[in-house]
N, C-alpha and C positions, 0 to 999 in steps of 0.2 A: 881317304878314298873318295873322288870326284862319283858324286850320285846327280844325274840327271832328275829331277822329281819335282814335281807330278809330268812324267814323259808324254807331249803334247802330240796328238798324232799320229801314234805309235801304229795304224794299220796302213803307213805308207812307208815306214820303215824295213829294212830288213831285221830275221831275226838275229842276224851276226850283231845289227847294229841296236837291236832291242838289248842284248846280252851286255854288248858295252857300256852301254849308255846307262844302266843299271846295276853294274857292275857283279854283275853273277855269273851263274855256271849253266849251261844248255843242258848236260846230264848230272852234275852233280849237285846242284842249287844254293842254297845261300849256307855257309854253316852255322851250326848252331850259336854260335858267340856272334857271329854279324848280323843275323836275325837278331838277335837278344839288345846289340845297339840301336840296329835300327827302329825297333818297337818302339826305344827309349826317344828315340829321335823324333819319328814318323808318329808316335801315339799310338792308342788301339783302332784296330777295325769298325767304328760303331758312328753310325750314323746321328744328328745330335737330335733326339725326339724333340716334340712339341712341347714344351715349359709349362705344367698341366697350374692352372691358379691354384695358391695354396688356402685350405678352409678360411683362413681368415679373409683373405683379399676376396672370395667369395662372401661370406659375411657381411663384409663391408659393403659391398655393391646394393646389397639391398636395402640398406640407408642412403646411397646415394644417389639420390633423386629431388627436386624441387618439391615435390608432393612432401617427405619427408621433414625437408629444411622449414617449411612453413609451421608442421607442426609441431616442429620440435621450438619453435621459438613462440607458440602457440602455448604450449605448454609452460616455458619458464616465466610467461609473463601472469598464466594462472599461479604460480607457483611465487610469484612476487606479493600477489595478492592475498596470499595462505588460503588460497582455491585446491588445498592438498587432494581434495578427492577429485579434482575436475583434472587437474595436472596425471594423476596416476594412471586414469582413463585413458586420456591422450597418449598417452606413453606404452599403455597395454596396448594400445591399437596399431602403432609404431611396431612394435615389439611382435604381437600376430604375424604381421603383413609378412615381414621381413623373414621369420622363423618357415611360414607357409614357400616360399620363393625359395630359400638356403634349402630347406628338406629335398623338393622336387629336384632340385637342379641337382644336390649329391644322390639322388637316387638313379637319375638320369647317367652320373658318374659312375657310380655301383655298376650300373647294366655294361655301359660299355669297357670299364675293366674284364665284367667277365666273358664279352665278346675277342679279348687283346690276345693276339696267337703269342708263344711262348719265343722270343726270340732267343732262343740260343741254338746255336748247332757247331758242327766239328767241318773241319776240310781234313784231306791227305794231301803233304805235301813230303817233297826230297829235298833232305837239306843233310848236308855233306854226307851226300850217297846214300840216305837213308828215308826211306819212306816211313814217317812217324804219322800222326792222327795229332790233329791240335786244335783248340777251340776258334772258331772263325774268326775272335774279335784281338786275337795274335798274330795273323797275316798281316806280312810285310812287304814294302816294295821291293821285289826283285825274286820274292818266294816263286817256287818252283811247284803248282797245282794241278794235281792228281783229278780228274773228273772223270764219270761213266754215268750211264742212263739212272735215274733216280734223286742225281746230286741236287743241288740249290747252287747257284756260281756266289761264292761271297764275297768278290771282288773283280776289281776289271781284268781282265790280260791280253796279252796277243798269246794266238796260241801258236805253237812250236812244234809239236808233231799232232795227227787228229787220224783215229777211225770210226770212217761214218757219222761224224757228231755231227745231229739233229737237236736244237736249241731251243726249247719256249721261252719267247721275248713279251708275250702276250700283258705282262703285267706291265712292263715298259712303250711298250710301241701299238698293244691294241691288234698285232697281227694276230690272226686267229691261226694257224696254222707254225709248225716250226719249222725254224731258220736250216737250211741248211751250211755248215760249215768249211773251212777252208784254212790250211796256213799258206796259201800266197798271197806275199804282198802286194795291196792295191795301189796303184799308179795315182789314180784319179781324185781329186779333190770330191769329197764327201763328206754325208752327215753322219759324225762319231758313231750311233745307232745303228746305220745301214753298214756297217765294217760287220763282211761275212768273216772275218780273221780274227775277229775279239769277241770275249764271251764277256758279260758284263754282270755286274754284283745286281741278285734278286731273281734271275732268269734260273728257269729250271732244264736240267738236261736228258732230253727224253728220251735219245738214243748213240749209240757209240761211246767213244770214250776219246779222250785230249790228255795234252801238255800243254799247260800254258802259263807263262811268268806274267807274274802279276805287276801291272803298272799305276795300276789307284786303287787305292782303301778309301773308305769313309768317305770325308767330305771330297773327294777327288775323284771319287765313281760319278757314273751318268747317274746312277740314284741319288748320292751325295747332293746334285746339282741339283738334281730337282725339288729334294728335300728341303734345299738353301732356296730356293725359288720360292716353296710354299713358306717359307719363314717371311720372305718379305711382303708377298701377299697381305695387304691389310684388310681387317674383316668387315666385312660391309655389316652398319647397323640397320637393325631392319625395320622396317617399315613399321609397325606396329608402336614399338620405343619413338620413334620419329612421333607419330600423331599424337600419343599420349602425352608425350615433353610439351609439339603446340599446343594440345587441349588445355594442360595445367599451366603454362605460361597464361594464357587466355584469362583461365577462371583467379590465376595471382593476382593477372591485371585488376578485375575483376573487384577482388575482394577489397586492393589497394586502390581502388577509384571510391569504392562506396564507403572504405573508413574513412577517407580523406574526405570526403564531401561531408559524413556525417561530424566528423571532428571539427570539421573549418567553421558550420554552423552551429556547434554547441559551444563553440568559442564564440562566438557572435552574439550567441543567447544566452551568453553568460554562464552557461553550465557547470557543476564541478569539475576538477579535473577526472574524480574519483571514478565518476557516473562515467566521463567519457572515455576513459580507458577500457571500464567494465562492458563497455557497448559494442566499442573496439574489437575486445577478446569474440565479444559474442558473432560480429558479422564475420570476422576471420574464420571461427569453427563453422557457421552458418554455410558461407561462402563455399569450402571446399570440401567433397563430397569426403567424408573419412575411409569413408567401404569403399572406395573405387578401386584401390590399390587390392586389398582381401578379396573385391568380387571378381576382378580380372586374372589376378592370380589363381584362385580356385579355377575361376571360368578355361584358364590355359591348362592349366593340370589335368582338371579331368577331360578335357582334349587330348591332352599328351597320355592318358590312361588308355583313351579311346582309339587312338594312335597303337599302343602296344597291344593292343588286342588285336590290332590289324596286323602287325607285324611291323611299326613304324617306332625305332626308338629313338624319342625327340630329345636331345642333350639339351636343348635353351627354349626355355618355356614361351617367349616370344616367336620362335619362328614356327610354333602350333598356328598362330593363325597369318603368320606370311606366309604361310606355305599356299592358304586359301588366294591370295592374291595375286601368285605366282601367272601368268602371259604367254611365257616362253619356258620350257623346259629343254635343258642343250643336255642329250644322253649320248655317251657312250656307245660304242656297238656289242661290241666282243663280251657275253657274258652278262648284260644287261639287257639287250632287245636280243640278241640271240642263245641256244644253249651252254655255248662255248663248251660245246662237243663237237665232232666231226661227225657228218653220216653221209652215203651214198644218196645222190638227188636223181643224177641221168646216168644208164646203161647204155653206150650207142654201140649197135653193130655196125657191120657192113648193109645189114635188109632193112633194121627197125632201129628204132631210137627208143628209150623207153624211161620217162618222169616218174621215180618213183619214189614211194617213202614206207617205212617200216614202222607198222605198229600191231601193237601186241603180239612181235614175236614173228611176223609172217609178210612179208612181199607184197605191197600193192601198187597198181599202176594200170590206167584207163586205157592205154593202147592193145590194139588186139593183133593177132600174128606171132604172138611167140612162138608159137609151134615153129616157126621157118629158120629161127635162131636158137632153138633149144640146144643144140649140141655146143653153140658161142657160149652162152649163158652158163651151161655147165662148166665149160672148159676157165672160162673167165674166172668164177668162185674158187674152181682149183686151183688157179695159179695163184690167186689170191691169197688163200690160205697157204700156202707153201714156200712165197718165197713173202716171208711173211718173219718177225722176230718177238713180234707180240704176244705175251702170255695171255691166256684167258681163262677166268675161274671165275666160280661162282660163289656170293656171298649174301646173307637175308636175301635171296632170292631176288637179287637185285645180281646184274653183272657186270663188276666194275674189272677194270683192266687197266695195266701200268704199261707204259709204251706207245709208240708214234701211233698219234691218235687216227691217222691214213689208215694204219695197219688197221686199228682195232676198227675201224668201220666197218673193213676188209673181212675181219671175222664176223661180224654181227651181219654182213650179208650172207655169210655161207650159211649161219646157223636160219637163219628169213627164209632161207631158199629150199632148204631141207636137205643141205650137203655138210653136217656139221664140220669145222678144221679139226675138231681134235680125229674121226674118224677119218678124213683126210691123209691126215699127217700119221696114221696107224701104220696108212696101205703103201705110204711113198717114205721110204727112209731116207734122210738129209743127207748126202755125201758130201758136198762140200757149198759153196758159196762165195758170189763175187759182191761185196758188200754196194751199198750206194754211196757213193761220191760226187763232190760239187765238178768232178771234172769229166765222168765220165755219163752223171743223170740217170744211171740206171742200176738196177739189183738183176741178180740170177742165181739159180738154187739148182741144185742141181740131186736129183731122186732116183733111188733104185725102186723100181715096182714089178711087179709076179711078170711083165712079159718085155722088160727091158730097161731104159732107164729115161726118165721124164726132166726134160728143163725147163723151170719156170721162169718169164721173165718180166719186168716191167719198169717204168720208167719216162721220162718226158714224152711226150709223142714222136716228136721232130728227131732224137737220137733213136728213141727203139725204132724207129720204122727204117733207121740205116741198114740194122740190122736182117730186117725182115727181108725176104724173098719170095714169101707168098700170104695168101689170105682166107681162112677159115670162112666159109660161105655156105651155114647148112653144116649136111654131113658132106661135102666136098670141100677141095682147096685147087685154087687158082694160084697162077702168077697174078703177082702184085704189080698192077700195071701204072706207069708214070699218073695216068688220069689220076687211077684211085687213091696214089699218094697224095696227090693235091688235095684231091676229095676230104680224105681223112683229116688232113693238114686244116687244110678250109673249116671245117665243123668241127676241129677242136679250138680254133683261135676263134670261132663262135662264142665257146662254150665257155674259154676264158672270158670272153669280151663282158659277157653275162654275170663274171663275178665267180666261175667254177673253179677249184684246182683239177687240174685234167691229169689224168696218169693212161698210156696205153698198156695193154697184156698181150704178151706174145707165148709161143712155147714151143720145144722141140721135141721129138721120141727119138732115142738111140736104140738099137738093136743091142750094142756091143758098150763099153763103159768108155768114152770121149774121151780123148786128149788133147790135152793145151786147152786154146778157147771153145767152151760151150756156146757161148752167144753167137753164133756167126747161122747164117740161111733159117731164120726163124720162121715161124709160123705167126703172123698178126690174127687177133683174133676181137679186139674189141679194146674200147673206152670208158673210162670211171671220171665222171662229175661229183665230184668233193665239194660239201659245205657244211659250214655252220650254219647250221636253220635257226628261223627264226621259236622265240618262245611259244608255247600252244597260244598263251593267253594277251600273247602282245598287243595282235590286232586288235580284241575289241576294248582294249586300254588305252591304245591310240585314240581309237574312235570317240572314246568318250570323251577324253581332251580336247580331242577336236569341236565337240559339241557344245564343249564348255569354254570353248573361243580362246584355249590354249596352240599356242603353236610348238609343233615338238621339229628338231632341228638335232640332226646327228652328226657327231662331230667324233670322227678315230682315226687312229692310226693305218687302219689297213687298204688296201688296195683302191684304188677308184670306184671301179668296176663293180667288184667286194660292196663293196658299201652303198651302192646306189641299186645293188640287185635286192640286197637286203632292205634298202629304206621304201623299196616299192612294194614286194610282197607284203610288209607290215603297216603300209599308210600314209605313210609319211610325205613321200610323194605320190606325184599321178604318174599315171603308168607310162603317160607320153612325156613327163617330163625327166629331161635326161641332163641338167645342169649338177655340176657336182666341182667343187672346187679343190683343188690337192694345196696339199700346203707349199710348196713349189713356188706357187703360185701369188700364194700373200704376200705381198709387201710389207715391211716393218708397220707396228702400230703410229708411230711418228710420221710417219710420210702417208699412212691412210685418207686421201683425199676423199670427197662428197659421192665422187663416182664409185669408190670403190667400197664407201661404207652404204649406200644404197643395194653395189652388188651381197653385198656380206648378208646385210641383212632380206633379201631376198631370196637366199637359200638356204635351202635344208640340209644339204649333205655336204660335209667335206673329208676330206680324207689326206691318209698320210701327212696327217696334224702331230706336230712335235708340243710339249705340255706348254712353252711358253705362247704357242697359237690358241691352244686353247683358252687359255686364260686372256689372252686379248682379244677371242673373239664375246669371251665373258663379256670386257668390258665395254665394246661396244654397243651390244644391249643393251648394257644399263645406262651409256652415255646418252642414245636412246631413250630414255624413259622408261624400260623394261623392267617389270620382279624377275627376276631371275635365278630358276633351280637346277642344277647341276648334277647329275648320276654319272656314276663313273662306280669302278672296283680298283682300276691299276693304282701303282707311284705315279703315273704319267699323268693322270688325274685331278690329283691333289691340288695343285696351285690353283685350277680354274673350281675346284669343290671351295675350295679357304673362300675366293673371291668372291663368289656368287651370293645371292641372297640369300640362297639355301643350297645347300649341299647337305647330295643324298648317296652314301654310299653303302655297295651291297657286302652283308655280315659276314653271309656262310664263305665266299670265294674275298672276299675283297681283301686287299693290304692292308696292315695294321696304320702304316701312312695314311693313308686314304680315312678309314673310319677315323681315327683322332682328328682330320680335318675337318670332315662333313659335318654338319649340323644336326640331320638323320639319318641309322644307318636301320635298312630294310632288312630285317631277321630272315625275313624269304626269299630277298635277293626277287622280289616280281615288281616287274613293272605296274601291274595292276595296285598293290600296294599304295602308290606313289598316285593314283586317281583316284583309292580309297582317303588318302590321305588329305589331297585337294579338295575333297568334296566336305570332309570334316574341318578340315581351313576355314573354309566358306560359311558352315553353319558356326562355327565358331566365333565368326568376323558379326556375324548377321546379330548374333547371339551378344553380342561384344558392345557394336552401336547402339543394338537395343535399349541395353541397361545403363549404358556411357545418358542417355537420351532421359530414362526415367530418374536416374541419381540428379544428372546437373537440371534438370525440371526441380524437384524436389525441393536442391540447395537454391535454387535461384529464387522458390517462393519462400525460403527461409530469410533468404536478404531483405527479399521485399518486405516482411514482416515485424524482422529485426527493425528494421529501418523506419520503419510508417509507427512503431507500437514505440519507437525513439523519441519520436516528436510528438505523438501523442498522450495529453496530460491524465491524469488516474486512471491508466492502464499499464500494469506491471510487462515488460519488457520481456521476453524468451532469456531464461537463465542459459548460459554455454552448456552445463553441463544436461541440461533435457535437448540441446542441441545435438549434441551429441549423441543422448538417448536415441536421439532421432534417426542421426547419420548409419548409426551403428545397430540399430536392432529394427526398428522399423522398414528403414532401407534398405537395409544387408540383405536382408532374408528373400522380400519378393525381388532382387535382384540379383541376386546369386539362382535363386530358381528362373530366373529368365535365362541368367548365363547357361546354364545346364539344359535348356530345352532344347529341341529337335527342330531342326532345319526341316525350312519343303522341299517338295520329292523334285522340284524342277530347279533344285540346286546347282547342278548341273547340266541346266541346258540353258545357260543366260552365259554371258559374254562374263570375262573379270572384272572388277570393277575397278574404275581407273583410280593408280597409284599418286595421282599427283593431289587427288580430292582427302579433307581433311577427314578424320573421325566422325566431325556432326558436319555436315556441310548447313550452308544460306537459313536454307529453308529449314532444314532441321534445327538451326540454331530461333527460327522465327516462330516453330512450333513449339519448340521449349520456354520461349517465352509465353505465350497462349497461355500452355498449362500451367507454367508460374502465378498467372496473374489469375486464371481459374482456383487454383489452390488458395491464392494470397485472397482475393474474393470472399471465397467461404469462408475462410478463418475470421475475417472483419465483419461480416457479415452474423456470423456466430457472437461475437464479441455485442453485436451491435442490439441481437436479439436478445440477451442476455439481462445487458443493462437495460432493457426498457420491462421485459418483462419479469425478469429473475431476482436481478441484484446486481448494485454498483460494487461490490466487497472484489479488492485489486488482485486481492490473489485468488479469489477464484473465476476472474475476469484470465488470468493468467493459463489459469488450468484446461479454462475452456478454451483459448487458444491452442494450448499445446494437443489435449486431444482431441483439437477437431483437425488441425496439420495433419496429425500421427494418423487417424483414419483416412484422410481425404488423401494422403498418401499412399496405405496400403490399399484403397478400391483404385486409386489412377495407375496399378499392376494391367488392371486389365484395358486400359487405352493402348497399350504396349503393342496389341496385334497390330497387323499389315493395315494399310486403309482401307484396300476393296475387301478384307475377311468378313465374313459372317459376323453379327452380334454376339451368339449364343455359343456358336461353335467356331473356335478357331485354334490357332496355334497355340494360345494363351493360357485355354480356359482346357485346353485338351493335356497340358502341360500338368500334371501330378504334382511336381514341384514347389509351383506354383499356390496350389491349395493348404499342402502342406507349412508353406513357410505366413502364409496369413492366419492359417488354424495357432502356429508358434506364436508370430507378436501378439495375437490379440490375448495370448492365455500371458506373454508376460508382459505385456498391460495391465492384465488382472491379478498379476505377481507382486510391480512393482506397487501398485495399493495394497494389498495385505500385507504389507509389511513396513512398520513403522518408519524401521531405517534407512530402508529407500524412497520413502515419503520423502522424508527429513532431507535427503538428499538431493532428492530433485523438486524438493520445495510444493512437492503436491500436496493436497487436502481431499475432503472427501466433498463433493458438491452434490447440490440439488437434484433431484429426477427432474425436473422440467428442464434444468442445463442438457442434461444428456441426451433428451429428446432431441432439442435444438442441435448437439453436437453430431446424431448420426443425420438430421437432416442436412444441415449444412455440408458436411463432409461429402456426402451422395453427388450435389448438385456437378463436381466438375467431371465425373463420371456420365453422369446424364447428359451433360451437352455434348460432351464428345462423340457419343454413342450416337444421341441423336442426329448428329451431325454426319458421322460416318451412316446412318443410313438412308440419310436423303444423297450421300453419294452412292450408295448402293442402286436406290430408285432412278437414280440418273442413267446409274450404267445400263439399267433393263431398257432394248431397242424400241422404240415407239414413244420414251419418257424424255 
């Protein structure tokens, strides 16, 4: 049997030639034994998910890093040396970092498993004459599919007979509003999407019912494709990973210049090998900061904790603080910046027009005159409600409703206005009904009530008003005169131009019970402006990105119009700016010439964006030089969420596509979230350089130490393993509390900070030197006081080195504030963290002495009271100049100095 498959085009085909070309039945469908090959042939219905890393290859990742390679050969060269306790450290430290990263990121996992909707569901199909039920991932090409109001479509089709089917495509295309449907064949060359004659896999069915043989499963659906699309998406590593890998190359360099130099001249000097190895090990541990990996790790974590209390669930603990870096944010519309609900915006009469919106249950609107239209307004709600198919109930005192979201607007104005439907629909009994169809654009219902019989009708503008013969004006009616058709005509293609779905209401009274056509010499009575509003809290979410020198930029499927009514009420644009680009319009990414990546990037709106537009307009951003975050809910989503530097996709409404791509998926589906989120980015970055700044200060006056106490003769040298002491308990502590402190309030009202700048920049690398040679200073300095007044004895020459480092380290926590901050009071000292983790070293300080075996270990003794004198004065001094220093630019900055 000759099977055409995957049937390319199938909504310019007939369905004679659908049936053939797929070799099936138009009433009786595939039989049970031809399905059953074909399954075998064609495969199951199932889209191929994201390939989730398995625990190990996670595992693994957190060993793979430079940071780690260093120490890990760090370790075996102590471990040559029968350095067993200095090796085991190294390796415990290794072993933290990595276990601390593996937990977050599978908890991270946890969450969004339990975010993952359940995919399984059922279709009804006919298949040799029989309407059975069968699991969706057994649809085959040629099957024969059963739909009505409620379904999920699980595959593509043309459809073959259709009543009244109304289509939500909204996860696909971003239209807010549903499709109306059709079985005639389109002539015209189009986009697969825009075929009113095919229902496609993931679209939900919100009203009528179809026939339609199915021409793609799986990978052969528009979903399918898209799916394949975000597979090839490769993921952008983020900025954060980037600066850390230069940082640690830097400080490898680093480490690998100062054993080389220190080696080349202990070869010169004749040294042993033994000594120059052991010296070796020491500037390598010296050199690179151990706690950076532990402190940046923690530091992203509890960002990423901070995050979920916002409602932000971060899967990859590096784009906690991309997100802070983030320039551009390309959102979504449908569902993201608006409710993706339907509700009534403008009432227009014949007398009045009327901008309204509904809250708490009741009708508001600035315009005054409704008196002159009260009897339109009444009449309008009735027919409303009436020729109307939408249930409404009530549940937790919330009212939720199944069915065309028009309709249910339709109801929540009657109940506004104080005409509730359901008493409505008490007083007018349903006789009969002429449904809506793609060919005739309108509905009519047709009601017995106590004094005759009422026709309600409604529908496009431009078709009911064929109908019409007069016009409700007040408590009178007129002939409907050519002007005032135009009239009407004129301010409804207004009201679209603005982004509205426009529907007209008409109605009839019979005396006696109609026959044949009802709709014919109607009464016009009035206009309904339909939208999706925006979210309450959108604006001032916008706004504050705006402040924070983010640019947001909306990028959907839906309308022009739609989309640019929407990007103005919420921000995004000025109210005079009316630029908006259709996807129409874009040119391939390949042929994207200077002119047009200028236009690109100089707007904010585009619309009737197919997924691989979005995703190339991703990438132009970032070719650009842009961070780049991405919101979206749909499939159509996904590839430009994968691509982006961050992708943020919404929990409660979003596709399971979508979240497995994004990088954060908003629990509350708010855009404010997502500026909650940026603003913790940012403290988190701040928070990040901080202690990036205090740690490689630290190791750098370690080197210098290492190095100068190398060449110099009866002075015992920094053992690796009190290096380490150092890296690891001294540094950790007041740098993990730096990592954890609170950002200033003016976080977000400074520009981002540019993406191309390193982790330390120039200057910061010129100030870390300062504090090096301050540190390195005192330590010599100590040493120097020592032997003239104390004692020449080598190892407690040693000790007084190590803790005057170890202190002159934990008071240089507090140089850490901002330059123009206060002395006494700043962000540093106001930091609780902070106090806590100096109160910790200095008590295991007072640990590692009382206890013999940590003596032993790190080679300590118990020295002089006058050492120690010296050791907290010395240690003090690179605290003092700095202070001092910062306050003579204090006195600078007061006007008059």
């Amino acid at each position: 049997m000759n099977i055409e498959y995957p049937l390319k085009a199938a909504y310019s085909l007939k369905i004679e030639s659908v049936v053939k070309n797929l070799s099936t039945e138009r009433h009786e469908g595939l039989s049970k034994a031809e399905a059953s090959k074909r399954s075998k042939r064609f495969g199951l219905n199932i889209n191929k998910s994201q390939k989730q890393k398995s625990l190990w290859s996670m595992a693994f990742e957190q060993f793979n890093s430079p940071i780690v390679y260093l120490l890990l050969l760090t370790g075996f060269a102590s471990l040559y040396f029968k350095n067993i306790v200095e090796a085991i450290a190294i390796y415990i430290v290794i072993l933290v970092n990595a276990m601390i990263g593996f937990f977050m990121e599978l908890q991270a996992r946890s969450s969004m498993r339990a975010l993952r909707e359940m995919d399984v569901s059922y279709s009804r199909v006919i298949r040799g004459g029989k309407t059975i039920e069968i699991s969706s991932d057994g649809l085959t090409p040629g099957d024969l599919l059963l739909l009505e109001a409620g379904d999920v479509v699980s595959g593509d089709g043309r459809i073959v007979s259709i009543n009244g089917l109304q289509v939500d495509e909204s996860a696909l295309t971003g239209e807010s509003f549903p499709v109306l449907k059709t079985n005639k064949t389109l002539t015209e060359k189009i986009e697969p999407l825009a075929a009113e004659n095919m229902v496609y896999k993931g679209t939900a069915i919100m009203n009528g019912n179809a026939r339609v043989i199915i021409t793609g499963i799986a990978e052969n659906t528009e979903l399918g494709k898209i799916s394949e699309l975000v597979g090839r998406s490769a993921s952008t590593k983020t900025p954060l990973d980037i600066k850390i890998s230069k940082l640690t190359k830097k400080l490898i360099w680093i480490t690998l210049i100062m054993t080389g130099i220190f080696a080349f001249s202990g070869i010169i000097e004749g040294k042993p090998w033994l000594q120059i190895l052991e010296t070796s090990i020491a500037l390598a541990v010296a050199a690179f900061p151990e706690g950076l990996p532990i402190v940046a790790t923690v530091a992203l974590a509890y960002g990423m904790l901070l995050m979920a209390r916002k409602n932000a669930i971060v899967k990859k603990l590096s784009s906690v603080e991309t997100l802070g870096g983030v320039n551009v944010i390309l959102t979504d519309k449908t569902g993201t910046l608006t409710e993706n609900k339907i509700f009534v915006e403008v009432l227009s009469f014949p007398s009045l027009e009327l901008n309204v919106s509904i809250k708490n249950g009741s009708l508001e609107y600035k315009e005054t005159g409704i008196e002159k239209c009260q009897e339109n307004l009444e009449l309008l709600v009735r027919i409303g409600s009436l020729c109307n198919n939408a249930p409404l109930h009530q549940a937790d005192k919330d009212k939720k409703s199944s069915g065309d979201p028009i309709e249910i607007a339709l109801l929540v104005l009657a109940d506004a206005t104080g005409f509730p439907a359901k008493k409505t629909a008490g007083e007018f009994k349903r006789l009969a009904e002429i449904p809506f169809s793609s060919e005739t654009k309108l509905m009519g219902t047709l009601h017995q009530a106590s004094t005759g019989f009422f026709v309600s009708a409604k529908g496009s503008v431009e078709d009911l008003l064929l109908k019409c013969k007069t016009l409700k004006f007040g408590t009178t009616a007129r002939d409907l005169s050519k002007e005032e058709r135009e009239k009407i005509l004129s301010r409804a293609e207004a009201l679209s131009s603005s982004g509205l779905r426009v529907l007209a209401f008409a109605y009839r009274i019979f005396t006696e019970m109609p026959a044949g056509d009802y709709l014919l010499d109607l009464v016009y009575v009035g206009m309904v402006g339909f939208l999706d509003p925006p979210r309450m809290d959108i604006k001032g979410a916008i706004s504050a990105c705006h402040s924070a020198g983010i640019k947001i930029v909306m990028i959907t499927g839906d309308h022009p119009m739609t989309a640019l009514n929407i990007a103005k009420k919420v921000g995004i644009t000025a109210m005079d700016d009316n630029k908006v680009i259709a996807g129409s319009e874009l040119p391939e990414m390949e042929v994207l010439g200077d002119e047009w990546t200028k236009r690109v990037l100089s707007t904010s709106v585009f619309a009737r964006t197919t997924p691989k537009q979005k995703l190339e307009i991703v990438e132009v951003y970032q070719k650009a030089g842009f961070i780049v975050a991405m919101t979206g809910d749909g499939v159509n989503d996904a590839p430009a969420l994968k691509k982006a530097d961050i992708g943020i996709a919404m929990g409660l409404r979003g596709t399971q596509v979508a979240k497995e791509t994004a990088s954060i998926v908003l629990k509350d589906d708010s855009f404010t979230s997502i500026s909650q989120a940026v603003a913790h980015g940012r403290e988190i970055f701040q928070n990040i350089q901080r202690f990036v700044i205090y740690l490689v200060s630290c190791n750098l006056s370690e080197i210098f130490i290492v190095t100068i106490l190398g060449f110099l003769a009866n002075v015992a040298m920094l053992f690796p393993l009190q290096i380490l002491f150092l890296n690891m308990v001294t540094d950790v502590f007041p740098a993990l509390a730096l990592g954890l402190g609170k950002g200033d309030a003016t976080v977000m009202q400074r520009p981002p900070r540019d993406p191309k700048l390193d982790i330390i920049s120039n200057y910061n690398w010129l100030v870390i030197l300062i504090y090096a040679l301050m540190m390195t200073g005192s330590v010599l300095l100590a040493i120097f006081l020592c032997k003239i007044y104390v004692t020449t004895d080598v190892k407690v020459l040693n000790n007084v080195a190590f803790l005057t480092l170890a202190a002159s380290q934990l008071f240089h926590v507090f140089n850490m504030s901002s330059a123009h901050s206060r002395i006494l009071v700043n962000e540093v000292t106001k930091n609780k963290f902070v106090w806590i983790a100096l109160l910790l070293c200095f008590v295991l300080l007072a640990a590692v002495y009382s206890f013999r075996q940590s003596r032993e270990a790190l080679n300590l003794y118990l020295i002089p009271l006058q050492a120690m004198f010296i050791i907290g004065f010395a240690s003090m001094l690179p605290l003092f100049f700095v202070q001092f220093y910062k306050l003579v630019l204090e006195k600078r900055a007061v006007p008059g100095n």
